[in-house]
C-alpha positions, 0 to 999 in steps of 0.5 A, a space after each residue: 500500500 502507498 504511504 500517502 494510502 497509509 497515511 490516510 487511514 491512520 491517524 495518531 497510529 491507529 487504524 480508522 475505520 472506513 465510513 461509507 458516505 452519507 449518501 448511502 443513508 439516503 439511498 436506504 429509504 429508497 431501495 426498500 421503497 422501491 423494493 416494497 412497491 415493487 413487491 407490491 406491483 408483482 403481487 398484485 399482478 399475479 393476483 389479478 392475472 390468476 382472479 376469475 375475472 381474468 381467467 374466465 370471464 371471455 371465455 368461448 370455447 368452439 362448440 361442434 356446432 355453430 348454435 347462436 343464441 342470437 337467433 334462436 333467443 334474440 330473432 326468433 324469442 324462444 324461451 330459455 326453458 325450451 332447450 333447458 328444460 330442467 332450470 326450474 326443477 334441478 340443479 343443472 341447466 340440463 344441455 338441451 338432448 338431440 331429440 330437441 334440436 330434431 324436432 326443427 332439424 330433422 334430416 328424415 325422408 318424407 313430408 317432415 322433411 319438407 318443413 324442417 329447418 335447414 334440415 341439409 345443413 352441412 354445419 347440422 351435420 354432428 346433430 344428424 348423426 347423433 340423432 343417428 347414432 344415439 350418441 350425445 353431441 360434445 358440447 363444451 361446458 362454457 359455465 363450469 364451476 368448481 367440483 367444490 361448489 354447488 350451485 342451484 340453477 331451481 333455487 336461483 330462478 324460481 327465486 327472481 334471479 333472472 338468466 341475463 345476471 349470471 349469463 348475460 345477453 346470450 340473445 346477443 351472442 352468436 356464440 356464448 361467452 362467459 361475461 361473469 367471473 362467477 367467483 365466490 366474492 362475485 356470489 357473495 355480493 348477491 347474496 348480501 344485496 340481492 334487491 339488485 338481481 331479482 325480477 318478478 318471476 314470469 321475466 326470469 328468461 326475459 332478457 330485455 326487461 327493464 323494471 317500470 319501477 325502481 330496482 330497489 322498491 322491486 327487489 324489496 318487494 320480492 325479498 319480502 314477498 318470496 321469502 329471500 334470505 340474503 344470509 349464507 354460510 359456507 354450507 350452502 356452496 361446499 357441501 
């Protein structure tokens, strides 16, 4: 080492500590707010990026046949049920059997033949054949809970809450998307507040009803009037 080095370090033959310089004291602060925010950031990202609304809501799955909502419940008004014929009595919205979908499509010989409805169509084709076969068509499930939650469709709609709060304008889409995250905290705001969701129970699959009077004078009234119980407990979803 340098003498002029040696020099520096010494004083009266004793060595001196080395000191970092006060600018590093200032800098602490800021790295562990830096660190903090960015610890932050990062979590809330992946919080967000693994949320339902994120995961789920958009989803539209290809089906293996071109069915549009916005025909048959937007053009053509048909109601919900016709197809889903269990929403009111079961748990599940039963995925409507061929034998529902041939009563307009059939592909048979002779005078029904005549009156069916597009009955050649190429892209009716998986129906054709199920209707042949006895297999099912695959649909793919676009609303899929969780196997730990249970879900009522009967208890739902015969309560006030419409098909549009949970599934949209699906007389809109040609082919459905999932619009709700369908998450336990999305559940929960409903259940604590459901004046919001309800409507008398003959527009339960009326998709573009609009209440005369206020939600809330509505929702009150059928709260009061169905016997709607807004509190829960983690039995009523995981059994």
């Amino acid at each position: 080492m340098a003498d002029d080095a040696k020099r520096n370090i010494r004083k009266s033959g004793t060595l001196m500590r080395f000191r970092f310089p006060l600018w590093i004291d200032r800098l602490i602060p800021v790295t562990l707010a830096i660190a903090a925010i960015g610890t932050s950031y990062i979590g809330g990202v992946v919080v967000y990026g693994l949320s339902p609304s994120t995961l789920d809501v958009g989803y539209q799955p290809k089906q293996p046949v071109p069915f549009s909502h916005a025909l048959h419940a937007g053009n053509l008004k048909m109601d919900c049920r016709y197809c889903h014929q269990t929403v009111e009595k079961a748990a599940h919205a039963a995925v409507p059997a061929t034998a529902t979908c041939i009563k307009c499509h059939s592909g048979t010989e002779g005078p029904s033949a005549t009156i069916a409805i597009h009955s050649k169509s190429p892209k009716l084709l998986p129906v054709r054949e199920s209707a042949a076969s006895g297999s099912s068509v695959p649909w793919t499930k676009v609303h899929d809970l969780p196997d730990y939650a249970y879900f009522n469709h009967s208890a739902h709609v015969t309560r006030g809450v419409g098909c549009v709060s949970c599934h949209g304008r699906v007389d809109k889409m040609q082919e459905v998307v999932q619009v709700a995250p369908l998450s336990m905290g999305w559940c929960l705001d409903c259940h604590r507040n459901p004046e919001k969701h309800l409507r008398p129970l003959d527009k339960i699959t009326a998709m573009d009803w609009v209440p005369e009077e206020p939600q809330e004078v509505i929702g009150a009234y059928l709260v009061e009037k169905l016997q709607i119980q807004s509190k829960t407990n983690c039995s009523t979803c995981h059994r």
